[in-house]
C-alpha positions in Angstrom: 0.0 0.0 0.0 1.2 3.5 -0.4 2.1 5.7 2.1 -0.8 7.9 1.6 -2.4 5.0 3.1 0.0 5.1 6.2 -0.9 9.1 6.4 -4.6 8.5 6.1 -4.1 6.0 9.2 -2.1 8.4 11.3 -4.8 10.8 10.8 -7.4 8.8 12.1 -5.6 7.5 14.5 -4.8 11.5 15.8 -8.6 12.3 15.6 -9.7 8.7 17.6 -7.2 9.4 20.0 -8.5 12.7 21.0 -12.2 10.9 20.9 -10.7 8.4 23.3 -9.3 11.5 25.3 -12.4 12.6 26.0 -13.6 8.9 26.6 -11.0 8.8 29.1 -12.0 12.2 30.8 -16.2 11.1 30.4 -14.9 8.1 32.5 -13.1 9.4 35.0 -16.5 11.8 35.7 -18.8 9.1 35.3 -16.4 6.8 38.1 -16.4 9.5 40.3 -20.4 10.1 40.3 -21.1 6.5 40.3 -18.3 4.3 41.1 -19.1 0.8 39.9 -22.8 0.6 41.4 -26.0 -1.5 40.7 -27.5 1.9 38.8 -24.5 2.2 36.9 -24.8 -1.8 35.7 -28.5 -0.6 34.8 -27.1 2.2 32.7 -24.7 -0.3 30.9 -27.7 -2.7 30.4 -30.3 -0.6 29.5 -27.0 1.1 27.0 -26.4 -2.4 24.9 -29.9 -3.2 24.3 -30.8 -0.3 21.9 -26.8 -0.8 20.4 -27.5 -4.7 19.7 -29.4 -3.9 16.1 -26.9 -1.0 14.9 -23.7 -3.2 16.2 -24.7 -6.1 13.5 -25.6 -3.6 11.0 -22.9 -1.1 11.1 -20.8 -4.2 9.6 -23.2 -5.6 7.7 -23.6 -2.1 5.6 -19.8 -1.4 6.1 -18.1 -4.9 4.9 -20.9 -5.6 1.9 -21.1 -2.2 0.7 -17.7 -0.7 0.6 -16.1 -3.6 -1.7 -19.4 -3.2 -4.1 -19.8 0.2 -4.3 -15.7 0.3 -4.9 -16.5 -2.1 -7.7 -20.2 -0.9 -9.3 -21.2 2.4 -8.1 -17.7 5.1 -8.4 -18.0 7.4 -10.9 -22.1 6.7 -11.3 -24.4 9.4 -10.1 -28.2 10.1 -9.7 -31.4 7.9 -8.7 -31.1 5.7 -11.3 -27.2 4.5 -11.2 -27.8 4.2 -7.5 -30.8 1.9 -7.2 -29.6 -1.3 -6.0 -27.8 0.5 -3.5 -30.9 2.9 -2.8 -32.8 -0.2 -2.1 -30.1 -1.3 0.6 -30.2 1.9 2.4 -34.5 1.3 2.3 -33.8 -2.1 3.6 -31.6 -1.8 6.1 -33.1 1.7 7.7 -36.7 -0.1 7.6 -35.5 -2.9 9.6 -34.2 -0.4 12.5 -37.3 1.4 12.5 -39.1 -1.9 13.0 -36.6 -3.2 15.5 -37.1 -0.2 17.6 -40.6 -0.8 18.1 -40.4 -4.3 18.6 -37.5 -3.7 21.4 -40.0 -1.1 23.0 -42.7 -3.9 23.3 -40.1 -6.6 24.8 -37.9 -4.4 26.9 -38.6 -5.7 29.7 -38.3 -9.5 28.8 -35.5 -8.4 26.7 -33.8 -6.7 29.8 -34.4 -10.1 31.7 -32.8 -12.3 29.1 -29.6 -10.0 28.7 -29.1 -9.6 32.8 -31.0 -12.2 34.9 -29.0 -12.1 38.0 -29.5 -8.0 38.5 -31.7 -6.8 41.6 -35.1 -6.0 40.8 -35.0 -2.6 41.4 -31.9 -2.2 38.7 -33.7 -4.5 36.5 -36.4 -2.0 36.2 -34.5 0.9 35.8 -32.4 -1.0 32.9 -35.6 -1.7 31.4 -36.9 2.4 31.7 -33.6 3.5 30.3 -33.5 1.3 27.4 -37.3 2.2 26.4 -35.7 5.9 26.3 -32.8 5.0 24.0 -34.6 3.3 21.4 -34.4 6.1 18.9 -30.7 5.2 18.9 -31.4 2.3 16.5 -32.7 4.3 13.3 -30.3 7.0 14.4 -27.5 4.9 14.4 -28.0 3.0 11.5 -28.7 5.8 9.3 -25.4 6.8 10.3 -23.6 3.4 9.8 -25.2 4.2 6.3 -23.7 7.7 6.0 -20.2 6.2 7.3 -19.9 3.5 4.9 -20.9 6.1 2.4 -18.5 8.4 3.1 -15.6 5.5 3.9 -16.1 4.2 1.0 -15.1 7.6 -0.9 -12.2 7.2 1.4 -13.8 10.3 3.3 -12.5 8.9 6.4 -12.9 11.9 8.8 -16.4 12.7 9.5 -17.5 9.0 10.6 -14.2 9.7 12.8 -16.1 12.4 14.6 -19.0 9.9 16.0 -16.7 9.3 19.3 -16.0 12.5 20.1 -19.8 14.1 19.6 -20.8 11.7 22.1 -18.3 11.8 24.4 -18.7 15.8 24.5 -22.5 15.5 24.9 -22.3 13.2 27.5 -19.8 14.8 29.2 -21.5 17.8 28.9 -25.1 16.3 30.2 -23.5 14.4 33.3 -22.0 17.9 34.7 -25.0 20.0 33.9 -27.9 17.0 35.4 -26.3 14.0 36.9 -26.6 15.8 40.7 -30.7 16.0 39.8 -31.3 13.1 37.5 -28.6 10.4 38.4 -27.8 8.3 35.4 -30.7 9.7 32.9 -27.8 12.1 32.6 -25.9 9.9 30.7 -28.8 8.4 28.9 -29.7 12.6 27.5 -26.1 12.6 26.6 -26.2 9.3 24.6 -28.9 10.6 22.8 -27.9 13.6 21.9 -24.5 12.7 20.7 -25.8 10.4 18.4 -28.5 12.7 17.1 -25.7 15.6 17.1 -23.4 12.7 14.6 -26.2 11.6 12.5 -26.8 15.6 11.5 -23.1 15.6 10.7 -22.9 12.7 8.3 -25.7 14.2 6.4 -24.0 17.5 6.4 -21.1 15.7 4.4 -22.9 13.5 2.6 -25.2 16.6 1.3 -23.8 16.0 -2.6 -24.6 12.5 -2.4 -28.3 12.9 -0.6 -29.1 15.4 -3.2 -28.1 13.7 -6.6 -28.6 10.0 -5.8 -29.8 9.3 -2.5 -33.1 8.2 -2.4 -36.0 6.1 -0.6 -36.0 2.8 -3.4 -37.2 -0.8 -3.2 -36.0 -2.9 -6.0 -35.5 -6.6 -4.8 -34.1 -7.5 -7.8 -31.8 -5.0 -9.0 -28.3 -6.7 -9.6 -26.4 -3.9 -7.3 -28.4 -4.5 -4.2 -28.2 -8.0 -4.7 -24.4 -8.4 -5.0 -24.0 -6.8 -1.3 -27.3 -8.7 -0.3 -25.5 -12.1 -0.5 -22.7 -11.1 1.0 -25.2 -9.7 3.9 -26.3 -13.1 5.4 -22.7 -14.5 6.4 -22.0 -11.2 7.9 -25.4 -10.3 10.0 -24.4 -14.1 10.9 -20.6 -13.4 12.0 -21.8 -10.2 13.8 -24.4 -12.0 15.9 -21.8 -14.3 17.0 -19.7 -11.1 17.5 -22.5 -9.0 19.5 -23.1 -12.5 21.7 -19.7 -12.2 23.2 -20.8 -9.0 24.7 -23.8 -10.5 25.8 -22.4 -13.6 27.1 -20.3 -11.2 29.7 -23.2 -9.6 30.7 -25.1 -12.6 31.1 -22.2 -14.2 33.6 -21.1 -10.7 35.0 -25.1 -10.2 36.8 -24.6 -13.2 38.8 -21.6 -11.9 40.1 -20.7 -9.0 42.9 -22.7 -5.8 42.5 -20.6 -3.6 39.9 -19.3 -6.5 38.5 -20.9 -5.0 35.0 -19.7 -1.5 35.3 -16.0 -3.0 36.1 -15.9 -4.6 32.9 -17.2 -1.6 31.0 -14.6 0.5 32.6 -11.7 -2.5 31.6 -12.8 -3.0 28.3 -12.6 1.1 27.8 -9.2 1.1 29.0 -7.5 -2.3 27.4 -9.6 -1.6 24.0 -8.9 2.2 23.6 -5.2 1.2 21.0 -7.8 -0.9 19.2 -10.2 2.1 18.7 -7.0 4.4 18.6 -4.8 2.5 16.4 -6.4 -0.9 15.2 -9.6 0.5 13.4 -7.6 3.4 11.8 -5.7 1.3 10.1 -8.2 -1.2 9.5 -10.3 1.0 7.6 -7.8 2.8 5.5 -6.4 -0.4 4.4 -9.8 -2.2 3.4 -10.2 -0.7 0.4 -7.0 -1.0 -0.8 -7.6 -4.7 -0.1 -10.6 -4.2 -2.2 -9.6 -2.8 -5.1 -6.6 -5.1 -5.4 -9.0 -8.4 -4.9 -11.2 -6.7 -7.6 -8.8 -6.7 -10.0 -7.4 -10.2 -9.1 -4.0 -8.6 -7.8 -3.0 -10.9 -5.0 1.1 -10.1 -5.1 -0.4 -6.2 -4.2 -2.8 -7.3 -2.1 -0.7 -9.6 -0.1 1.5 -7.3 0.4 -1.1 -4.6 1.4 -1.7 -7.1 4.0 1.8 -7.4 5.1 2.5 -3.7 5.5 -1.0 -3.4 7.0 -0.4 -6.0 10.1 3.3 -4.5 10.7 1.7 -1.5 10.7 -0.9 -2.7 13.4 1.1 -4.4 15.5 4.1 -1.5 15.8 1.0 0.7 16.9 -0.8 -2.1 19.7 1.9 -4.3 20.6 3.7 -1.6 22.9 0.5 -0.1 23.8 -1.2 -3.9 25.2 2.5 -4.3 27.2 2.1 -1.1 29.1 -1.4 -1.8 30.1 -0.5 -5.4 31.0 2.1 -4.0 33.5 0.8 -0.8 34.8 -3.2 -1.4 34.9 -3.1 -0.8 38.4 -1.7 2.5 39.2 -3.3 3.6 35.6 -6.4 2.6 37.0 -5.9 4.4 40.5 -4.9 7.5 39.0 -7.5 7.9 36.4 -10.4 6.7 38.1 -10.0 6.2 41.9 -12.0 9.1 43.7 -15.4 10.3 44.6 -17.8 7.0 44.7 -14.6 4.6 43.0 -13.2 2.8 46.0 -9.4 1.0 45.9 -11.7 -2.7 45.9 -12.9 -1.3 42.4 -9.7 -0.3 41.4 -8.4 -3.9 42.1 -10.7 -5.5 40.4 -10.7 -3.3 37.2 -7.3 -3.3 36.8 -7.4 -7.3 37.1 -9.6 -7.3 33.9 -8.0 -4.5 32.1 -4.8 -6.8 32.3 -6.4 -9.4 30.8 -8.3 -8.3 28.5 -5.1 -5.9 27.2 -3.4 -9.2 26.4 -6.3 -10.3 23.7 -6.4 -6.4 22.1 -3.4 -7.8 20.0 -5.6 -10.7 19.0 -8.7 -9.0 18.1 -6.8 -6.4 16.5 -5.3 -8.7 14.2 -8.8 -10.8 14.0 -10.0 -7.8 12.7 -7.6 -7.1 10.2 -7.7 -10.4 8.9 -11.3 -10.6 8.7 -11.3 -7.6 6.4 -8.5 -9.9 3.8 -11.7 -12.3 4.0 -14.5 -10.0 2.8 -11.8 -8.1 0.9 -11.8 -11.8 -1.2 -15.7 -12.4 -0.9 -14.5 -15.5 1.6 -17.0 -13.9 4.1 -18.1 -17.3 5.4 -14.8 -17.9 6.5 -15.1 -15.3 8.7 -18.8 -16.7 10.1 -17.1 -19.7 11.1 -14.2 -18.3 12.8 -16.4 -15.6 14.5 -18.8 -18.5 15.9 -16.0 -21.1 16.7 -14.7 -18.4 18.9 -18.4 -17.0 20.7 -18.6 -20.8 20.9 -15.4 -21.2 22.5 -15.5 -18.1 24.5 -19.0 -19.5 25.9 -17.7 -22.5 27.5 -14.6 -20.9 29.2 -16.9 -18.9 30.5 -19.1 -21.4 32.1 -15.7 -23.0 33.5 -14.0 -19.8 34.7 -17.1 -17.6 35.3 -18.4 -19.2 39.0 -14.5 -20.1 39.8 -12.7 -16.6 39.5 -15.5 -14.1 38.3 -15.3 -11.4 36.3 -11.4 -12.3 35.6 -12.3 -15.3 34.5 -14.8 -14.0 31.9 -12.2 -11.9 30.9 -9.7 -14.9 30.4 -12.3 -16.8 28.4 -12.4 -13.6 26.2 -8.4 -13.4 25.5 -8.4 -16.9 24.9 -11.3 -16.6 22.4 -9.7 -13.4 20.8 -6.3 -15.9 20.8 -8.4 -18.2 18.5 -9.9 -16.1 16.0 -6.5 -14.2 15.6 -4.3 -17.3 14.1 -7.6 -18.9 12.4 -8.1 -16.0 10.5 -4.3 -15.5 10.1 -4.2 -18.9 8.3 -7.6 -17.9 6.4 -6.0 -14.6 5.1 -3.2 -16.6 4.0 -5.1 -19.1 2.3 -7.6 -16.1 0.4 -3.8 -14.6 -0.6 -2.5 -17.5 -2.1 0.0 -18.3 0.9 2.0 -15.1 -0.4 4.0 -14.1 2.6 6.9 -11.7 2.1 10.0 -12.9 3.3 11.3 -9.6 4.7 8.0 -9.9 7.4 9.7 -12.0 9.8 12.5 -10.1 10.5 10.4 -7.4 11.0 8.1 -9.3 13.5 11.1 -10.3 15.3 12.0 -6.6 15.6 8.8 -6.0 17.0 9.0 -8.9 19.5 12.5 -7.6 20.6 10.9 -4.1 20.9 7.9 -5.5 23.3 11.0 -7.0 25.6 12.3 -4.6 26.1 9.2 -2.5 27.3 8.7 -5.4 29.2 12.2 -5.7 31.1 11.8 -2.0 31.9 8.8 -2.5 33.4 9.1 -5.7 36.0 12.6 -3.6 36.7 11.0 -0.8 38.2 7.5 -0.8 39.0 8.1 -2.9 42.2 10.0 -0.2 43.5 7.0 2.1 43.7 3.8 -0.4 43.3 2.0 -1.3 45.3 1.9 1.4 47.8 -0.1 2.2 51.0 -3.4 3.8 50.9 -2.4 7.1 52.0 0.3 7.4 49.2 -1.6 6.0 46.1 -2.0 8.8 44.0 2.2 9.9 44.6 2.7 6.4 43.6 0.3 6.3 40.9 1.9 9.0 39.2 5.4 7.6 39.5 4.6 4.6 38.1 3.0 6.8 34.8 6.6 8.0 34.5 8.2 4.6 34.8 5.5 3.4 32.2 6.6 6.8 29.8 10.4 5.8 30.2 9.7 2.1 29.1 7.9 3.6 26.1 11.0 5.7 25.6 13.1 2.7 25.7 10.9 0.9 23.6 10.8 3.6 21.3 14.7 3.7 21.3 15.2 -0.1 20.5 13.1 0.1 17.5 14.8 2.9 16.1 18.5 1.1 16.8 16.4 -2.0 14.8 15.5 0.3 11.5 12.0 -0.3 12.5 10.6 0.8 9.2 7.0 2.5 10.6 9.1 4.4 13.0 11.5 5.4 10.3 8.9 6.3 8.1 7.2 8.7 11.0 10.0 10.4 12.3 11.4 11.1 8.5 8.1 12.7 7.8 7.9 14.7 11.3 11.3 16.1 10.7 10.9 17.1 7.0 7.3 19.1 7.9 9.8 20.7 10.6 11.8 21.7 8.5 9.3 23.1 6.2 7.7 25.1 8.6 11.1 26.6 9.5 12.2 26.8 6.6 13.2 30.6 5.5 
């Protein structure tokens, strides 16, 4: 892939890393106002439900449309060219608006299926706040519409901005109401932020809406049957995705009060380089991947694919070490005041270490699955996706009762373990078994680069963590400078190993230095 693709990826990664900067700050409030409490699991509850129907269809529309409309629809304009894909829009916006209803009707049965061991009182107040963030299923699908749309164009920055309208809002809501309204602050937030995104998408897409977007039902029309075939292995895969989620939840309520809103704040912490790093480059590569499938160029495609996962793992490897090592104090410093107790703080930081050692796998699952529907192999995917919820199920039902909410998480890096080198060997397989020979030693780079990071760490965090209750936040801050000297280090040995990313960043940062100084 060029190196245009490599900027596009920075990019995102620059704009998701401020959205996760305000994630981070939205969670710090939120743990200080509700600590990890039985209204705070309803929140989370009541927060999945409405998110279950836009999860499976934001990669439904996103993996069958972008390959297709890459292929059928570039360069074509007005009602007519775009009919098939009209029609897929129609379809998949009508379901939502039909799902809402439904959900409305069953919320409470819903609520009971998703979280059976919750109190009654939370259980009704998951079911009151779900009923209230319904419209977030049309509203979000029309914008996993607008996203593909525009990702497709390779317009990568406005679906960028979905994380950080939301955190904003809800930020924003939770200061101005949570003292009078509790957690309905966040739910006004939620809502807001994804009504405030959904205006911006169709700001951007104006061009598009005007000439060519229209409401359309043609069943039959070749262009919205190509991506309709595809659709059925992927709403498949994503069930089996969405489960996993639900499986957590499922074991979590039986567990300790809080045990929900623990994992919630875990998974925001070990999964912030995948929503930082991964997805950047997972989207700016994909269509690469699909324009070289398209036009039956595997040597370019493969090694797309090999730039692509060096590329990844430089960017999450060093980033899952760190958390691994320095959960704790991370967790102490960030979140560990008002309502958040030092127990919570144990137990989130047991998860987040976890769960930080399966964001390499998912990370890479992800990127391999894209190779998959990149190759219209998305079936491949579907069985890998379910081997692992299938998987992931019954490590829970051995770990779950035994060591908790750790234990889910362990059945989840296991899982994510899994689907990483299945879909690895499936990528492989889709390219032909074309591996570039000059990966390796760059793998091996990266490996010696992680060590490193590693040694650093085990060297010195002992000598300031753990640390006695009166002295926690001193220490938590010391160990943040231990953890920001092993990054330094880590930084270091990849630059003594020619680490080509590296090279590549540092030669650009220093030339638009130069330019900007520059007489």
């Amino acid at each position: 892939m060029s190196r245009s693709g490599h900027h596009k990826a920075l990019g995102l990664s620059a704009l998701n890393g401020a959205s996760k900067l305000l994630a981070i700050g939205k969670t710090m409030m939120v743990a200080a106002l509700f600590g990890a409490s039985a209204s705070l699991d309803a929140f989370w509850v009541a927060y999945s439900l409405p998110l279950l129907l836009p999860s499976l269809l934001t990669t439904v529309v996103t993996v069958a449309f972008v390959p297709r409309f890459m292929a059928n629809l570039e360069g074509r304009e007005g009602p007519e060219a775009w009919a098939g894909a009209n029609t897929f829009f129609t379809v998949v916006i009508g379901i939502s608006l039909l799902a809402s209803v439904l959900m409305f009707i069953f919320a409470e049965a819903l609520v009971g299926w998703l979280a059976p061991g919750l109190a009654a009182e939370a259980r009704a107040e998951a079911v009151s706040l779900s009923r209230l963030l319904l419209p977030c299923v049309p509203l979000l699908t029309l914008s996993s519409v607008l996203s593909a749309l525009s990702n497709a164009r390779e317009r990568f920055v406005l679906p960028a901005l979905e994380g950080v309208l939301t955190n904003v809002t809800i930020i924003a809501s939770a200061l101005l109401l949570a003292t009078h309204l509790g957690v309905m602050a966040l739910t006004m937030g939620v809502l807001a932020g994804f009504v405030l995104q959904a205006g911006v998408l169709l700001w951007g897409n104006r061009d598009d809406l005007r000439r060519s977007i229209r409401p359309k039902l043609d069943l039959r029309h070749p262009d919205f049957r190509a991506p309709a075939a595809h659709l059925l292995p992927l709403f498949v895969g994503s069930v089996g995705s969405v489960f996993t989620g639900l499986i957590n939840q499922y074991f979590l309520s039986h567990g300790e009060e809080g045990a929900i809103s623990a994992m919630a704040y875990a998974a925001m912490f070990a999964f912030l380089p995948v929503e930082v790093f991964a997805q950047a480059v997972i989207t700016t590569f994909y269509p690469t991947f699909g324009r070289h499938f398209a036009r039956g160029e595997v040597d370019e495609a493969a090694q797309a694919f090999a730039d692509g996962l060096r590329f990844l793992l430089f960017l999450t490897l060093p980033a899952a070490v760190l958390l691994m090592l320095f959960s704790e104090p991370l967790v102490a410093l960030l979140l560990e005041r008002g309502a958040f107790t030092p127990e919570q703080t144990s137990l989130t930081a047991s998860i987040t270490a976890v769960l930080a050692l399966g964001l390499i796998f998912r990370s890479a699952a992800f990127f391999n699955y894209r190779v998959l529907h990149a190759a219209v192999r998305p079936w491949l995917q579907v069985g890998i996706g379910l081997l692992g919820v299938a998987t992931h199920l019954g490590l829970c039902h051995l770990w779950g009762d035994s060591a908790g909410a750790v234990g889910v998480a362990w059945a989840a890096s296991v899982s994510m373990l899994q689907s990483a080198l299945l879909s690895l060997i499936a990528a492989l397989w889709v390219l032909r078994w074309r591996w570039p020979k000059g990966l390796w030693p760059e793998l091996g780079k990266l490996a010696a680069v992680a060590a490193a990071m590693a040694a650093v760490g085990l060297l010195l965090l002992p000598l300031v963590w753990p640390t006695l209750p009166e002295t926690r936040l001193f220490h938590a801050i010391e160990a943040m400078a231990i953890a920001f000297v092993a990054g330094v280090v880590g930084l270091g040995c990849a630059w003594r190993l020619r680490q080509p990313d590296l090279r590549w960043m540092a030669t650009g940062i220093w030339g638009k230095l130069r330019r900007g100084t520059a007489p």
